[in-house]
PDB file as gemmi writes it, atoms N, CA and C in Angstrom:
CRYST1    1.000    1.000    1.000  90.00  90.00  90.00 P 1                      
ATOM      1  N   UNK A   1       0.818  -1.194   0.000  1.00  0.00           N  
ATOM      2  CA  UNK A   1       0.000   0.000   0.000  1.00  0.00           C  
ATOM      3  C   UNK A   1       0.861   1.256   0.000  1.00  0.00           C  
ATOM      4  N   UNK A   2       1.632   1.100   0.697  1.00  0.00           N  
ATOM      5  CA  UNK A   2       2.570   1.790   0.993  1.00  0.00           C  
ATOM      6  C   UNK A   2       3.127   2.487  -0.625  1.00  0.00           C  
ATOM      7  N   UNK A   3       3.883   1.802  -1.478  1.00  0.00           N  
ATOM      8  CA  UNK A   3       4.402   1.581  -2.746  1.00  0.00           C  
ATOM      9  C   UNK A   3       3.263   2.354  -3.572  1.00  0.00           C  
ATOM     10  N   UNK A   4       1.844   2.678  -3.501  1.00  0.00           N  
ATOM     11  CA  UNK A   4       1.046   2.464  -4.248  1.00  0.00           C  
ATOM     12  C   UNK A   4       0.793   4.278  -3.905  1.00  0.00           C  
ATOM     13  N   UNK A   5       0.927   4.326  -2.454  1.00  0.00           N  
ATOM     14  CA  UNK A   5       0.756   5.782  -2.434  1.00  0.00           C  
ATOM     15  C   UNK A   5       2.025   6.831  -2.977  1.00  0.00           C  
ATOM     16  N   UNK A   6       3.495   6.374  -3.023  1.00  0.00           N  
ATOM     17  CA  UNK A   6       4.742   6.707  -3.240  1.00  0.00           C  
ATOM     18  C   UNK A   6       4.550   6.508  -4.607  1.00  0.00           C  
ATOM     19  N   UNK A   7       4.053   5.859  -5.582  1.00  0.00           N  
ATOM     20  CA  UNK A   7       3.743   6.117  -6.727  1.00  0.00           C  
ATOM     21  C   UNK A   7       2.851   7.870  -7.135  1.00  0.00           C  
ATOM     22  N   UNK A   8       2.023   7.204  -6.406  1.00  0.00           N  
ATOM     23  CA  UNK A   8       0.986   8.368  -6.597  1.00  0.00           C  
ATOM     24  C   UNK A   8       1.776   9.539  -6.452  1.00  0.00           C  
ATOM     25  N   UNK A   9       2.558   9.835  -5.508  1.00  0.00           N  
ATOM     26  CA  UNK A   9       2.644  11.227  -4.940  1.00  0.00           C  
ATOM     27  C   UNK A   9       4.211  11.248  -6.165  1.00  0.00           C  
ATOM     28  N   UNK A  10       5.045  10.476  -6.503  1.00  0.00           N  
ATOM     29  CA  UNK A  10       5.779  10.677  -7.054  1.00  0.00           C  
ATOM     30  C   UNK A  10       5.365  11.039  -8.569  1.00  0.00           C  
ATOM     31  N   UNK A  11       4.369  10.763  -9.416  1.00  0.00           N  
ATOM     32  CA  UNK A  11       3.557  11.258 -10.884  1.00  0.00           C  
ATOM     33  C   UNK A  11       3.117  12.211 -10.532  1.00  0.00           C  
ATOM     34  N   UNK A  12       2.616  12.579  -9.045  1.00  0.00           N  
ATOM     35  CA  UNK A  12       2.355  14.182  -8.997  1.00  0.00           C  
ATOM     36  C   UNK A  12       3.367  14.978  -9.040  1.00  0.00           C  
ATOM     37  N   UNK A  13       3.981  14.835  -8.295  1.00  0.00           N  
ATOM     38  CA  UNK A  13       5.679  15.439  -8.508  1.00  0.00           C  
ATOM     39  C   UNK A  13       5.871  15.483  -9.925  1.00  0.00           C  
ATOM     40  N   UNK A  14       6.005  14.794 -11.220  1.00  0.00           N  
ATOM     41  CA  UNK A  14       6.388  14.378 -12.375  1.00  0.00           C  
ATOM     42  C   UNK A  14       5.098  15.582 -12.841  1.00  0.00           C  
ATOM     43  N   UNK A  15       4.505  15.572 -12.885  1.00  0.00           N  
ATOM     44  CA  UNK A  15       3.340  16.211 -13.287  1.00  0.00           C  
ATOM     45  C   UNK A  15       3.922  17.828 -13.246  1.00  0.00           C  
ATOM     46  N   UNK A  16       4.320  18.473 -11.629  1.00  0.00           N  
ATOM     47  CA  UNK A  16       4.271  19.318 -11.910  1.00  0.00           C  
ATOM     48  C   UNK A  16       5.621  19.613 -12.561  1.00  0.00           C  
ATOM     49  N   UNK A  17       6.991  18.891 -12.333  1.00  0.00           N  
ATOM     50  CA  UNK A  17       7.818  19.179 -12.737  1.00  0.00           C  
ATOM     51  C   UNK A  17       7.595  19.287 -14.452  1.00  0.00           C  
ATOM     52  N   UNK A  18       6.895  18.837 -14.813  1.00  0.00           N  
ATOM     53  CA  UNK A  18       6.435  18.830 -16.221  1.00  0.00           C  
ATOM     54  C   UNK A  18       5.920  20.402 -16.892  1.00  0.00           C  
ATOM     55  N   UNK A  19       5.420  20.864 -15.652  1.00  0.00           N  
ATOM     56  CA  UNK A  19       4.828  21.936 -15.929  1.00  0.00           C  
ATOM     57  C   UNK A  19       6.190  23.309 -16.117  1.00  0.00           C  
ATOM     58  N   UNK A  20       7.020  22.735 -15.772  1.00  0.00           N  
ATOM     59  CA  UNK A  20       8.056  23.631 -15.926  1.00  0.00           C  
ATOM     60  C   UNK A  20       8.922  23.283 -17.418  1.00  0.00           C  
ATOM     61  N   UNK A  21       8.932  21.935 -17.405  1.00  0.00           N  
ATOM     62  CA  UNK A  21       9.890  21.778 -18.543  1.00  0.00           C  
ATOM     63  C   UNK A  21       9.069  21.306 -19.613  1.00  0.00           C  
ATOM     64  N   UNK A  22       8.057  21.533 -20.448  1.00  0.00           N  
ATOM     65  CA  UNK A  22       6.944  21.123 -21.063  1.00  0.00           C  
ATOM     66  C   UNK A  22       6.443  22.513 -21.478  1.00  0.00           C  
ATOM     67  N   UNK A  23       6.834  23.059 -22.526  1.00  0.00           N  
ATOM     68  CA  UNK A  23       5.933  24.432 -22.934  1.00  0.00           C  
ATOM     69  C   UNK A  23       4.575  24.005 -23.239  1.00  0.00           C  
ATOM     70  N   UNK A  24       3.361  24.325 -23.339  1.00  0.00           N  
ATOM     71  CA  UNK A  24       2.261  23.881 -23.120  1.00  0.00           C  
ATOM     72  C   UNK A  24       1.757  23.157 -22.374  1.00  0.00           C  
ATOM     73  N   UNK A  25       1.766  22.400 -21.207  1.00  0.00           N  
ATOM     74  CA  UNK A  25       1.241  21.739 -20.464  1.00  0.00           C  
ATOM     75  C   UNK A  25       1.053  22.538 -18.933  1.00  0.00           C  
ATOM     76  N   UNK A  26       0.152  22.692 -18.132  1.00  0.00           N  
ATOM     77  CA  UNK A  26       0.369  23.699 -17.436  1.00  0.00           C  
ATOM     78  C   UNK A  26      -0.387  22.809 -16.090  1.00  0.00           C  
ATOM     79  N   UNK A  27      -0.001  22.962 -14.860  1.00  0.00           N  
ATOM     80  CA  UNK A  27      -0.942  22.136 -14.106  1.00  0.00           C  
ATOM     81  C   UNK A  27      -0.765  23.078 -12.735  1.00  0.00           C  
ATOM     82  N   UNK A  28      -2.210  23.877 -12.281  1.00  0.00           N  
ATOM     83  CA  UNK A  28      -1.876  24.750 -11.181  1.00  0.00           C  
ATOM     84  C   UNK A  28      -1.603  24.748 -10.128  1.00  0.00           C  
ATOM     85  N   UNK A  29      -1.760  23.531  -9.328  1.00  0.00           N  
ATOM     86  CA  UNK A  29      -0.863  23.281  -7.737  1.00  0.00           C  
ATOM     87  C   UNK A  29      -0.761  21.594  -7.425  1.00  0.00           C  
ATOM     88  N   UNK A  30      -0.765  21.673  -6.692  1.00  0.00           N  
ATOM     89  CA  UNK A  30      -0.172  20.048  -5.908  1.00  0.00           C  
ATOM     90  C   UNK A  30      -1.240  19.288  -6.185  1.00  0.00           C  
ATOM     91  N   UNK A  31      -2.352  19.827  -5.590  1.00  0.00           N  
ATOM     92  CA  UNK A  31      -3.637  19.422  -5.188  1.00  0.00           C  
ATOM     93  C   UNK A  31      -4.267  18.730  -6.672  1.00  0.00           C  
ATOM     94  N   UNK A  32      -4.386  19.721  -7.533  1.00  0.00           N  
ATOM     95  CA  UNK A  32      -4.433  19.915  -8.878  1.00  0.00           C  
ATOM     96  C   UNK A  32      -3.605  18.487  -9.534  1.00  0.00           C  
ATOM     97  N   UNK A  33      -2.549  18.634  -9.452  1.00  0.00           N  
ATOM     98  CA  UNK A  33      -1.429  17.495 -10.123  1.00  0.00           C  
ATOM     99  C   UNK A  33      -1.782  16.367  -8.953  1.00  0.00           C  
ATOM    100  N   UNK A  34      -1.898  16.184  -7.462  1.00  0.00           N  
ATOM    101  CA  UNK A  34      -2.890  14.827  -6.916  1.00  0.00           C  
ATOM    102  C   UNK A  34      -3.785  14.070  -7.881  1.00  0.00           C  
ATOM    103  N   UNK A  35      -4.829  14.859  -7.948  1.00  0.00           N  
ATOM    104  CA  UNK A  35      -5.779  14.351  -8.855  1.00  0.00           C  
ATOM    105  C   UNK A  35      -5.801  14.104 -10.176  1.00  0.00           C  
ATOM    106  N   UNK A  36      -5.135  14.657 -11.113  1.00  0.00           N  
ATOM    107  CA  UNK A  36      -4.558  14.506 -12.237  1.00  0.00           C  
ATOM    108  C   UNK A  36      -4.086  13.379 -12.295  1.00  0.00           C  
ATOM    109  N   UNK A  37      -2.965  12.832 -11.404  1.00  0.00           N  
ATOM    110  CA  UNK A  37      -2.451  11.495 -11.208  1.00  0.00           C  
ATOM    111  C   UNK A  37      -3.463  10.226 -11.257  1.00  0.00           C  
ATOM    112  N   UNK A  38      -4.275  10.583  -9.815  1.00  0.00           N  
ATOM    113  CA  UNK A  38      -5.091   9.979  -9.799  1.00  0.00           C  
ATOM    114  C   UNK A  38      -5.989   9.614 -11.106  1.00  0.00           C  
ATOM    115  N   UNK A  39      -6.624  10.404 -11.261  1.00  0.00           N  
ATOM    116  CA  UNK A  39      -7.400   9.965 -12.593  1.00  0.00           C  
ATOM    117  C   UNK A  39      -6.879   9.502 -13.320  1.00  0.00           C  
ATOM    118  N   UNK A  40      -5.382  10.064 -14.360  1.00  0.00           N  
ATOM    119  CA  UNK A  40      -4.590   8.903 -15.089  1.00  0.00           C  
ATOM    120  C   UNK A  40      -4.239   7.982 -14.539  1.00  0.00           C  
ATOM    121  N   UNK A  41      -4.129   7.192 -13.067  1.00  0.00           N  
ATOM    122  CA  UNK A  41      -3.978   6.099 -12.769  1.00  0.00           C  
ATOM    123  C   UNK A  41      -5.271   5.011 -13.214  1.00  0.00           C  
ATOM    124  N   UNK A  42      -6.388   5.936 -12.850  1.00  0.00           N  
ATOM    125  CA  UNK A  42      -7.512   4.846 -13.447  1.00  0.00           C  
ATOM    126  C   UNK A  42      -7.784   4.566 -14.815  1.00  0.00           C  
ATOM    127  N   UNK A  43      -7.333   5.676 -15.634  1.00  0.00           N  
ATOM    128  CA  UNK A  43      -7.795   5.780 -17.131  1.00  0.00           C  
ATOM    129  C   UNK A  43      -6.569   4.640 -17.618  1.00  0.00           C  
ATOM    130  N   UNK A  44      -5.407   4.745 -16.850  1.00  0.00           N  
ATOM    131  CA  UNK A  44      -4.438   3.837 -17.374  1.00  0.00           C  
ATOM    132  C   UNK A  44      -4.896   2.465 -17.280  1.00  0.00           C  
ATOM    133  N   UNK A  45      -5.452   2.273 -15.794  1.00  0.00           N  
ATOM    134  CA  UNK A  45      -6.163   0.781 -15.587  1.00  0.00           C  
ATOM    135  C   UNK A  45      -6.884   0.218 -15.948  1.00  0.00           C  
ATOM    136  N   UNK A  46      -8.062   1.039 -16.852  1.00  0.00           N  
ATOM    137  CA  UNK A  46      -9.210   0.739 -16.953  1.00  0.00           C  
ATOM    138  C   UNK A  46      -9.210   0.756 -18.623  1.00  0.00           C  
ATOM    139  N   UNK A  47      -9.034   2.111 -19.083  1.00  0.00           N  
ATOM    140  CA  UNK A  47      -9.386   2.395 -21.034  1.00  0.00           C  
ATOM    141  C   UNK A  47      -8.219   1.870 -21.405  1.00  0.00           C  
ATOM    142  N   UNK A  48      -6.659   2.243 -20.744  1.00  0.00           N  
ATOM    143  CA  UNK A  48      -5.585   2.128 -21.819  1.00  0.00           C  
ATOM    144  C   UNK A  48      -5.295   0.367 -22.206  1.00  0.00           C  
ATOM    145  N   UNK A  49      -5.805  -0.272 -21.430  1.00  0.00           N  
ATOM    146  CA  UNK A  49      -5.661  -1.731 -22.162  1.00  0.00           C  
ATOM    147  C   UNK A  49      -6.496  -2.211 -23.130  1.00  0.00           C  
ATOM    148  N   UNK A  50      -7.803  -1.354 -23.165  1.00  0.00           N  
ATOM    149  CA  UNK A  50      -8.939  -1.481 -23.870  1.00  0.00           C  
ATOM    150  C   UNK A  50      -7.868  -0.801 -25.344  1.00  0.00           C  
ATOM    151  N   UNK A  51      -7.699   0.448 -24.757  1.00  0.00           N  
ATOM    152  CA  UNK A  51      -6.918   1.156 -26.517  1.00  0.00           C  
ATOM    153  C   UNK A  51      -5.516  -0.061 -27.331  1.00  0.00           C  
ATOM    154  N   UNK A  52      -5.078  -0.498 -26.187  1.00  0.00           N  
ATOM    155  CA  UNK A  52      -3.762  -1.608 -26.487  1.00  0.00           C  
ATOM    156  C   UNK A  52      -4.045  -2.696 -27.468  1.00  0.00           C  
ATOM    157  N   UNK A  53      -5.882  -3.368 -27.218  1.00  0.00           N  
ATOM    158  CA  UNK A  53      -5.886  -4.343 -27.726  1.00  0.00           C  
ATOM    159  C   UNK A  53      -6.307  -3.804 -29.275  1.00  0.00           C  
ATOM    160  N   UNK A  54      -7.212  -2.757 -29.335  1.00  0.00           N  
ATOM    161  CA  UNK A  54      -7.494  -2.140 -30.387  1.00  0.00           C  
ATOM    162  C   UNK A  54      -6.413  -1.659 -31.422  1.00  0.00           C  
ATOM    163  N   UNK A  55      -5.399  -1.181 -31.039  1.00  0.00           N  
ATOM    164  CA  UNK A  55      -4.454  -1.154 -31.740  1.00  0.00           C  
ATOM    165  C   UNK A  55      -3.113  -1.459 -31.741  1.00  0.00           C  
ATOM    166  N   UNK A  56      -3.122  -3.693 -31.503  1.00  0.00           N  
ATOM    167  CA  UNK A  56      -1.997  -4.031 -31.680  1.00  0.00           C  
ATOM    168  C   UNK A  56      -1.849  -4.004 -33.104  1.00  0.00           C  
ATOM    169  N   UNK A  57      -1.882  -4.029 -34.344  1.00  0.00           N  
ATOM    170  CA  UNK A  57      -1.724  -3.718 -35.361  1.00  0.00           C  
ATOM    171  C   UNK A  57      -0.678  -2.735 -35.471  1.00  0.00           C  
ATOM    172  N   UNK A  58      -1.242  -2.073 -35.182  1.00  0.00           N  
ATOM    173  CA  UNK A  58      -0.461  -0.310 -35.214  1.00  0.00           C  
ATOM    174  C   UNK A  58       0.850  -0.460 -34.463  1.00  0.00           C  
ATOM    175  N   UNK A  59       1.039  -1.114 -33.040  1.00  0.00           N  
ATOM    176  CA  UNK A  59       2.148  -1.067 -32.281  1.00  0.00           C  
ATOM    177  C   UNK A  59       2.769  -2.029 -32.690  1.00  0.00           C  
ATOM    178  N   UNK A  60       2.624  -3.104 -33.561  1.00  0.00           N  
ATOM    179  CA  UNK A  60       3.233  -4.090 -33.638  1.00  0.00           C  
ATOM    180  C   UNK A  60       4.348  -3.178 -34.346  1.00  0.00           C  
ATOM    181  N   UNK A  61       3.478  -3.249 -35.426  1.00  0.00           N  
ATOM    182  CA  UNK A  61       4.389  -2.483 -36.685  1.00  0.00           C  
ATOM    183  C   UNK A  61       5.439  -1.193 -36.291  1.00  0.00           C  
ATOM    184  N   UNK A  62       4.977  -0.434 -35.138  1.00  0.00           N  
ATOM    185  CA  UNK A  62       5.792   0.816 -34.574  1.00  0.00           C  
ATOM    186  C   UNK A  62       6.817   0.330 -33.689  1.00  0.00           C  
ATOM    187  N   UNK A  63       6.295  -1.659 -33.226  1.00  0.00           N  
ATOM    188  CA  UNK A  63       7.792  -1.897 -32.700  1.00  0.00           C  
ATOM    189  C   UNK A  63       7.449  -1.608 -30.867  1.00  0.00           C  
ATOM    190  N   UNK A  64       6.069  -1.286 -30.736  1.00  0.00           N  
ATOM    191  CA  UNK A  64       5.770  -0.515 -29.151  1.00  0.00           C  
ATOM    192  C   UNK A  64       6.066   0.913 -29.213  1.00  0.00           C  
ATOM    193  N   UNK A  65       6.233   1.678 -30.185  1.00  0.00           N  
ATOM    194  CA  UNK A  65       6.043   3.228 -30.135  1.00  0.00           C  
ATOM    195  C   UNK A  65       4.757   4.317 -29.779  1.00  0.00           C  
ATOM    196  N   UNK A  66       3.635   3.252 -30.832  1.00  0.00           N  
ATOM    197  CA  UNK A  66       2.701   3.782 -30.836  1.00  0.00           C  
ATOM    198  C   UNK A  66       1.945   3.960 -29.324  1.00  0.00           C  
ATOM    199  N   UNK A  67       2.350   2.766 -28.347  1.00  0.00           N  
ATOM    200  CA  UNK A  67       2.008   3.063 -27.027  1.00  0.00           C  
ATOM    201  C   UNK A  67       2.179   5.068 -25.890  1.00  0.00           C  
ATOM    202  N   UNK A  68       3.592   5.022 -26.947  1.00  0.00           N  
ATOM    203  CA  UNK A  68       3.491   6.441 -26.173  1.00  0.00           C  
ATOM    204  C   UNK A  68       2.297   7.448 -26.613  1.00  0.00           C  
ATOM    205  N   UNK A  69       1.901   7.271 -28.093  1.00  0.00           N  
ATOM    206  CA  UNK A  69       1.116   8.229 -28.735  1.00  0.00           C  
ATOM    207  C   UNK A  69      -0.484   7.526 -27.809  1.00  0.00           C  
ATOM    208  N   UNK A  70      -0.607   6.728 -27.200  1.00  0.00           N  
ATOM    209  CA  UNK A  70      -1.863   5.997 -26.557  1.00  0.00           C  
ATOM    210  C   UNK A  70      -1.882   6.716 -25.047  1.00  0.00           C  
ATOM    211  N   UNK A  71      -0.688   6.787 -24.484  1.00  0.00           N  
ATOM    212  CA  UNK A  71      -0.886   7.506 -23.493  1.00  0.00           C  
ATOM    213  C   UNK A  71      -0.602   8.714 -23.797  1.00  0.00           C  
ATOM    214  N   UNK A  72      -0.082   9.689 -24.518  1.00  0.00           N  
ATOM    215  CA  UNK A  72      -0.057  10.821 -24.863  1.00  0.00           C  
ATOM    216  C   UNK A  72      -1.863  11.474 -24.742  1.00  0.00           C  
ATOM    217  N   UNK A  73      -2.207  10.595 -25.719  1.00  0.00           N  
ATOM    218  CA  UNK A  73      -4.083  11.030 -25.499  1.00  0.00           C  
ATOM    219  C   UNK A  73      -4.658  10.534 -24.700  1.00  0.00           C  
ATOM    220  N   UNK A  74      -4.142   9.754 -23.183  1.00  0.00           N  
ATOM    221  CA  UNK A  74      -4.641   9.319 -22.362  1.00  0.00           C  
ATOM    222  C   UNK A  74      -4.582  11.019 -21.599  1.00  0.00           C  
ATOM    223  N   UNK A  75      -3.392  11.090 -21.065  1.00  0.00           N  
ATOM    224  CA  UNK A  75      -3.082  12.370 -20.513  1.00  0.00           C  
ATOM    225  C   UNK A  75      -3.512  13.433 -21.515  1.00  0.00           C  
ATOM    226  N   UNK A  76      -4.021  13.699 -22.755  1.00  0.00           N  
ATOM    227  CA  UNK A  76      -4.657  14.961 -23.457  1.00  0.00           C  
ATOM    228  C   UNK A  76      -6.141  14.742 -22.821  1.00  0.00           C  
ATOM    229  N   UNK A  77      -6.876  13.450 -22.911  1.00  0.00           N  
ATOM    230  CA  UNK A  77      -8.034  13.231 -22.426  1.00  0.00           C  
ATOM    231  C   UNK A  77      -8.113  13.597 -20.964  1.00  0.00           C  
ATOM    232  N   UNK A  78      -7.588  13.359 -20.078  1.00  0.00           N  
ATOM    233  CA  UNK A  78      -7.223  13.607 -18.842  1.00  0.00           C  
ATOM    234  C   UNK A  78      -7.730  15.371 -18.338  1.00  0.00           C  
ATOM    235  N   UNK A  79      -6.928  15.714 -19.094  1.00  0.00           N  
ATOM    236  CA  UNK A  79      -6.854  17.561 -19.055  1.00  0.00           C  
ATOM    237  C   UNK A  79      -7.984  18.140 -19.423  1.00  0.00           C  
ATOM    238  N   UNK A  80      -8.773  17.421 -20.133  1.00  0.00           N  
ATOM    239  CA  UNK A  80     -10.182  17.701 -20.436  1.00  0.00           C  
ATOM    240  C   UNK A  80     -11.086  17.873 -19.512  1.00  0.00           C  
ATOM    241  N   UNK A  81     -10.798  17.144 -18.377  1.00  0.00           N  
ATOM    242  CA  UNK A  81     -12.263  16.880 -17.085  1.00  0.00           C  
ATOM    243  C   UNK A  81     -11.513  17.153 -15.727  1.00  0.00           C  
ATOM    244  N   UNK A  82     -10.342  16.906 -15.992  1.00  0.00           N  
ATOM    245  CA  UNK A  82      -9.780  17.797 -14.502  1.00  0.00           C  
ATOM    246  C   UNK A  82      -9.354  19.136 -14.280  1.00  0.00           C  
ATOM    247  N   UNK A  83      -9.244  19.369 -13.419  1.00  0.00           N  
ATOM    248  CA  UNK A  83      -9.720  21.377 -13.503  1.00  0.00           C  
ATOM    249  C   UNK A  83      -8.679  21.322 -12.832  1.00  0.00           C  
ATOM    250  N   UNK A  84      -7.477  22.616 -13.611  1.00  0.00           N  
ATOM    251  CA  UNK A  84      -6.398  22.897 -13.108  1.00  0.00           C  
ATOM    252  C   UNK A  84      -5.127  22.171 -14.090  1.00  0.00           C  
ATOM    253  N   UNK A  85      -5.712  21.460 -14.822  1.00  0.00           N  
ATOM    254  CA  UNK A  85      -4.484  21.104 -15.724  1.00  0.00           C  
ATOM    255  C   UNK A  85      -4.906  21.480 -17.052  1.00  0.00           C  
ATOM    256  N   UNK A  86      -4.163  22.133 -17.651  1.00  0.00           N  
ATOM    257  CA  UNK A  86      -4.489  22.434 -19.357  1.00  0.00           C  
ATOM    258  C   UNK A  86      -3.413  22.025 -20.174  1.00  0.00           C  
ATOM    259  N   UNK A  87      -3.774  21.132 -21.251  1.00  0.00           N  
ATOM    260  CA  UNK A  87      -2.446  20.675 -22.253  1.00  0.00           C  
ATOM    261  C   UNK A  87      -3.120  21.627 -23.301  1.00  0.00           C  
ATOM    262  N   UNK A  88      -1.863  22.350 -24.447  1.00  0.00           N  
ATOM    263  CA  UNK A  88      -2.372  23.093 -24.772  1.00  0.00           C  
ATOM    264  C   UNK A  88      -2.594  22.256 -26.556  1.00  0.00           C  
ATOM    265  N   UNK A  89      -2.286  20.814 -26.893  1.00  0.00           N  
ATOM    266  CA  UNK A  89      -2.191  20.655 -27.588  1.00  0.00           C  
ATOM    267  C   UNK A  89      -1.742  19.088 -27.526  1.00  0.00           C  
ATOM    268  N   UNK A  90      -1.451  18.214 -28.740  1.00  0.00           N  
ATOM    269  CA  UNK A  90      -1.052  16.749 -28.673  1.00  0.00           C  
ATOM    270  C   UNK A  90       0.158  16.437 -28.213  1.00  0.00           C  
ATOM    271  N   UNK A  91       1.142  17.245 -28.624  1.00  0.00           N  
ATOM    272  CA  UNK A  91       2.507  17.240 -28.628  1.00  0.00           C  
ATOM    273  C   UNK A  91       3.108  17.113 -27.713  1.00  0.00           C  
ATOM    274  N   UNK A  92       2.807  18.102 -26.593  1.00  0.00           N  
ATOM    275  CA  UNK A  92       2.943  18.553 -25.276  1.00  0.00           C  
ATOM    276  C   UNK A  92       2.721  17.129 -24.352  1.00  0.00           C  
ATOM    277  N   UNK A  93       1.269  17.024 -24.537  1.00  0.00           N  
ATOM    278  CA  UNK A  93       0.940  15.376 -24.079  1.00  0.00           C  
ATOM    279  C   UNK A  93       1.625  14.198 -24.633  1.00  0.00           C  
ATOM    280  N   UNK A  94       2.615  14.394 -25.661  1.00  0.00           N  
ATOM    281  CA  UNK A  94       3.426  13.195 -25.846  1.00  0.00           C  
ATOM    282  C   UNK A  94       4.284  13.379 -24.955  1.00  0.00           C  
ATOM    283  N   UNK A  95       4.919  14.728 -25.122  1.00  0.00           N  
ATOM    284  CA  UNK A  95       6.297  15.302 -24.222  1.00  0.00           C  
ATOM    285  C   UNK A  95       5.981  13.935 -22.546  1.00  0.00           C  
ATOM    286  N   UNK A  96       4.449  14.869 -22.036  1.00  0.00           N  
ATOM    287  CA  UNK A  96       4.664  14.299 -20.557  1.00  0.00           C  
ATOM    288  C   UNK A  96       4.314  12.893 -20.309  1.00  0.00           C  
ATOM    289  N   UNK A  97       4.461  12.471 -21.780  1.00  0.00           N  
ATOM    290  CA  UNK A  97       3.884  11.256 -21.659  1.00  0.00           C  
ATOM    291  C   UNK A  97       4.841  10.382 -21.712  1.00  0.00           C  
ATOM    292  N   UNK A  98       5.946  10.731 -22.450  1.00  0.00           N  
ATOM    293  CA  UNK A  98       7.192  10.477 -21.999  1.00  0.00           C  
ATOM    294  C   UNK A  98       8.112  10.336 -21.209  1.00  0.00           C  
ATOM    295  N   UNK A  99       7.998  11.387 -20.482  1.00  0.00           N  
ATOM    296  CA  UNK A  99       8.819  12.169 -19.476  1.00  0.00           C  
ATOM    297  C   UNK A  99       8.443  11.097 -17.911  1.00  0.00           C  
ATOM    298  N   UNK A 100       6.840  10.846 -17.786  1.00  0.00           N  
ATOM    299  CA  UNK A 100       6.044   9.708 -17.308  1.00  0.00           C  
ATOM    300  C   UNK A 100       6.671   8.527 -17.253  1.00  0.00           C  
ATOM    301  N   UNK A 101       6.725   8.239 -18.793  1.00  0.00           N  
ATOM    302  CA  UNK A 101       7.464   6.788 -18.735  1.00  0.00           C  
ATOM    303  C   UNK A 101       8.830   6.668 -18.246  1.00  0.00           C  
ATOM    304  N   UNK A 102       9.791   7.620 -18.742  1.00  0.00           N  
ATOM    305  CA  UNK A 102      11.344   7.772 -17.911  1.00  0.00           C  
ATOM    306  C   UNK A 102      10.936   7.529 -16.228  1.00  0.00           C  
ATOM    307  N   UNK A 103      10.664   8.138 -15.874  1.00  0.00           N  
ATOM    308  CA  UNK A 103      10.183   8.375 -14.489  1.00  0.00           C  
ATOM    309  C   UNK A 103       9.944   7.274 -14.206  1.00  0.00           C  
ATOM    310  N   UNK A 104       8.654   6.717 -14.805  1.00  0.00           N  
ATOM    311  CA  UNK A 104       8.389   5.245 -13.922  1.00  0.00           C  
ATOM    312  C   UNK A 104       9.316   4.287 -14.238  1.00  0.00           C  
ATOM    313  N   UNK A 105       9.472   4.302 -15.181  1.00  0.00           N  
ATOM    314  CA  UNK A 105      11.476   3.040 -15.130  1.00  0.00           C  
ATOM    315  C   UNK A 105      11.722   2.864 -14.443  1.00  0.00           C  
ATOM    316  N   UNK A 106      12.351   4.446 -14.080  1.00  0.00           N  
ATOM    317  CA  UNK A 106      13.201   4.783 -12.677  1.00  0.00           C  
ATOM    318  C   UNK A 106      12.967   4.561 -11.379  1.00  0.00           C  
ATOM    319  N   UNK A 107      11.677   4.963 -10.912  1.00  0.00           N  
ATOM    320  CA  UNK A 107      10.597   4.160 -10.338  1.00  0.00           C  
ATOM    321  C   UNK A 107      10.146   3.089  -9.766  1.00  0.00           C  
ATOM    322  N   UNK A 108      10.181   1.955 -11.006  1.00  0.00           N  
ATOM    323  CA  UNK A 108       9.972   0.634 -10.868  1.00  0.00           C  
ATOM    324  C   UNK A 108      11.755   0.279 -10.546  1.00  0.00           C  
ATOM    325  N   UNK A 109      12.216   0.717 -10.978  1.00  0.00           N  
ATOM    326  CA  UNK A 109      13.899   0.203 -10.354  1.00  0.00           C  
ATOM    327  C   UNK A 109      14.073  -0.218  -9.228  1.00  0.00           C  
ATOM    328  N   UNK A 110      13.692   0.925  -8.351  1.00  0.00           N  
ATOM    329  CA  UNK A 110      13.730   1.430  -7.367  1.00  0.00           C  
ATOM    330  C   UNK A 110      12.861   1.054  -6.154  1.00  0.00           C  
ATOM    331  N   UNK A 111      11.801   0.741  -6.651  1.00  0.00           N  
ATOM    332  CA  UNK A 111      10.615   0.204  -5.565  1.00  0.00           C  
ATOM    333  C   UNK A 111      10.168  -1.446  -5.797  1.00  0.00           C  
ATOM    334  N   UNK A 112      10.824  -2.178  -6.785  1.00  0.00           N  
ATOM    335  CA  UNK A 112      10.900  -3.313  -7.192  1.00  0.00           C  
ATOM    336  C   UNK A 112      10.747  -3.935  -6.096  1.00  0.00           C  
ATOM    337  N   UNK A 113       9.765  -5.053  -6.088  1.00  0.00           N  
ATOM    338  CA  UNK A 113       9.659  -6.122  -4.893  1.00  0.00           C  
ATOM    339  C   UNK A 113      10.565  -7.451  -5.188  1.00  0.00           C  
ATOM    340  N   UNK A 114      11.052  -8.171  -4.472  1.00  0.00           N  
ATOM    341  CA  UNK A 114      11.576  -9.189  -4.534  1.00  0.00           C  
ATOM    342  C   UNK A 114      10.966 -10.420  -4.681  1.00  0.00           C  
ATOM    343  N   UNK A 115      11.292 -11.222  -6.125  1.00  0.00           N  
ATOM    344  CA  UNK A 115      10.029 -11.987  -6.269  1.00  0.00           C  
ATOM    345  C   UNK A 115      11.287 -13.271  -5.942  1.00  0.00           C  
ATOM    346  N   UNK A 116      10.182 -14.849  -5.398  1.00  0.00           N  
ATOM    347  CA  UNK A 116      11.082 -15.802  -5.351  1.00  0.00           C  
ATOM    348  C   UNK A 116      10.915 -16.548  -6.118  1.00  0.00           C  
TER     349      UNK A 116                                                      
END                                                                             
């Protein structure tokens, strides 16, 4: 549980640091980038496997690229219904959609459980 909240609070962190290095993406406080997280945690759990199966075609062929452009419009969709984050465009949402994935690598490195 523990791991699950240190996620959370660490994509908020990522979020806002995004907001600095991300021209267009803008997210107005902590609180703001909390929930932001939050919600892309569910949209990730819930739609983005739904979008995965729909377009293995597409990722096959991109090799797993096209996944970033899947969460790119996960997080453009995102900014739509939560108040306090504005992407100003697609691009931007690839940027942090990226920037996301570095992060959680790093992340999962790091908080890795020990399997036997």
């Amino acid at each position: 549980m523990m791991k699950i909240l240190l996620r959370w609070i660490i994509t908020a962190l990522v979020l806002l640091l995004a907001t600095q290095l991300v021209t267009g993406f803008h997210v107005a406080n902590f609180y703001a980038a909390l929930f932001a997280a939050l919600i892309l945690g569910l949209l990730n759990a819930i739609v983005r496997p739904i979008l995965v199966v729909l377009t293995l075609p597409v990722t096959v062929v991109t090799l797993g690229l096209f996944l970033f452009v899947i969460n790119g419009l996960l997080i453009w969709f995102m900014s739509t219904f939560v108040k306090g984050v504005t992407v100003d465009g697609f691009l931007p949402a690839l940027f942090v959609a990226i920037l996301l994935w570095a992060t959680g690598v790093i992340t999962n490195f790091f908080l890795k459980t020990e399997q036997e």
